[in-house]
C-alpha positions in Angstrom: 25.1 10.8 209.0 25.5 13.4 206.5 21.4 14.4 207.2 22.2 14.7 210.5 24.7 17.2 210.4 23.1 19.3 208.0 20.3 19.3 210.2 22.5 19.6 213.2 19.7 16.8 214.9 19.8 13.2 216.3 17.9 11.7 213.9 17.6 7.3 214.6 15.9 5.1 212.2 13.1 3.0 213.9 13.9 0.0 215.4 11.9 -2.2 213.9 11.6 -1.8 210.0 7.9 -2.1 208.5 9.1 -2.4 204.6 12.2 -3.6 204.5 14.8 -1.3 204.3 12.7 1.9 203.8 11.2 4.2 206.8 10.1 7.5 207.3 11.4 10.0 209.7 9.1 13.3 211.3 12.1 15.5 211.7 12.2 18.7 213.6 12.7 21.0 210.5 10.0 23.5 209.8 7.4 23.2 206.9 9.0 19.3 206.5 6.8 16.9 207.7 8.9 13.8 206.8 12.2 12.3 205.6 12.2 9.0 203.8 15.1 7.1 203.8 16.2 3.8 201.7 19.1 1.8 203.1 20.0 4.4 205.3 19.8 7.0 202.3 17.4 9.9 202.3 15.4 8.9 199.2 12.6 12.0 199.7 11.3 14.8 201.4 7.7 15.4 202.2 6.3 19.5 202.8 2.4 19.4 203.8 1.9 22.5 205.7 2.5 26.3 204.1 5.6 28.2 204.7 8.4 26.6 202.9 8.9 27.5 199.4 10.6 25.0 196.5 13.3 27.0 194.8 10.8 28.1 191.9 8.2 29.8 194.5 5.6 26.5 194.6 4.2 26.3 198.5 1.7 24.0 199.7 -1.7 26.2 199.9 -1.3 27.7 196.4 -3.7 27.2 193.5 -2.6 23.8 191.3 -2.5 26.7 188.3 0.7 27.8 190.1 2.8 24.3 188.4 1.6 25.1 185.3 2.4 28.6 185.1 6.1 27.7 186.8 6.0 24.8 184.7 4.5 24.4 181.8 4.5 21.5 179.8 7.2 19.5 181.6 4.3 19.1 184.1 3.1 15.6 183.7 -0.9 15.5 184.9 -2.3 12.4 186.5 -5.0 11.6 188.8 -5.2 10.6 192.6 -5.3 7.4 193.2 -7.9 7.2 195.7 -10.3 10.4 194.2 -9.1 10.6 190.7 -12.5 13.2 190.5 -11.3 15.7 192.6 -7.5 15.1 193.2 -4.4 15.0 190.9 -0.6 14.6 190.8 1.5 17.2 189.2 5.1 15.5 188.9 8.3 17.1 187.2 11.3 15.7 186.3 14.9 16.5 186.3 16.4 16.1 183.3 18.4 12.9 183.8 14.5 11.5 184.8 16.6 10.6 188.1 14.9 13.0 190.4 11.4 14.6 190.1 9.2 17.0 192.1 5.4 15.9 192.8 2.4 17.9 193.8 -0.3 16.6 195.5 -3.3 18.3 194.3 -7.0 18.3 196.6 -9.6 20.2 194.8 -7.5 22.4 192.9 -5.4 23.4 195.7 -1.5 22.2 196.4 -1.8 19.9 199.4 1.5 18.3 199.4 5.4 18.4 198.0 7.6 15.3 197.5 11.1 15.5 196.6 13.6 13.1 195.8 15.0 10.5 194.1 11.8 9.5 191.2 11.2 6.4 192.3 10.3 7.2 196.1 8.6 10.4 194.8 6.3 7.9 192.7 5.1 6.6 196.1 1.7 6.5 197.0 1.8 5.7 200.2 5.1 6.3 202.9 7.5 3.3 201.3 4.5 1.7 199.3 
C-alpha cells in the first residue's frame, strides 16, 4: 500500500476485524502511536508521547493555551467525554470541514493528537 511505502514497513491489517471494516495499526514510526485505517484507507493518525511536532509547532506535553494562541478562534472547545471537569477536546478544521486536527486535553495539558479525515478524528474511542 501507499502507507507502506512511505513508511518503507510491512504493515498487515489484523486478521480478524473487531468493527467492521475499521482497525488500528501501532506502527514503528516515532512519536505515532497509531494508524487507523477504514476499508483499507488510513482515516487517522494518533501522537500520544512528546517529540513530534504538527506543522504549526503543537506537541503532546505543551500547555492546552498553546491551541489557542496557534489557533485562535477556529478552535472549537468541548469537553471530555468521560471527565468533562478536568479534560477537553480542542478540534480544528480544514476549511472544506473534511479534515480536522483534535487535541486531547488532561488537566490543562495536551495529552494526545488526532489527525485525519473529521469523522475518524471525532472518535472517542479507536473505531467507536
Amino acid at each position: 500500500t501507499e502507507v507502506n511505502r512511505v513508511l518503507e514497513s510491512n504493515l498487515k491489517p489484523p486478521t480478524e476485524l473487531l468493527h467492521g471494516d475499521c482497525y488500528g495499526i501501532e506502527p514503528q514510526v516515532p512519536g505515532v502511536t497509531m494508524l487507523m485505517f477504514e476499508y483499507g484507507k488510513l482515516k487517522r493518525i494518533e501522537i500520544e508521547n512528546p517529540g513530534l511536532k504538527t506543522i504549526r509547532g503543537i506537541e503532546v506535553g505543551q500547555a492546552k493555551r498553546r491551541m489557542h494562541d496557534v489557533y485562535g478562534k477556529l478552535v472549537k472547545v468541548e469537553p471530555d467525554q468521560y471527565d468533562p471537569d478536568s479534560d477537553q477536546y480542542l478540534t480544528i478544521y480544514s476549511r472544506d470541514g473534511r479534515l480536522a486536527m483534535r487535541v486531547l486535553v488532561h488537566s490543562g495539558t495536551i495529552g494526545a493528537i488526532h489527525v485525519g479525515s473529521r469523522r475518524q478524528v471525532e472518535y472517542v474511542e479507536g473505531c467507536l
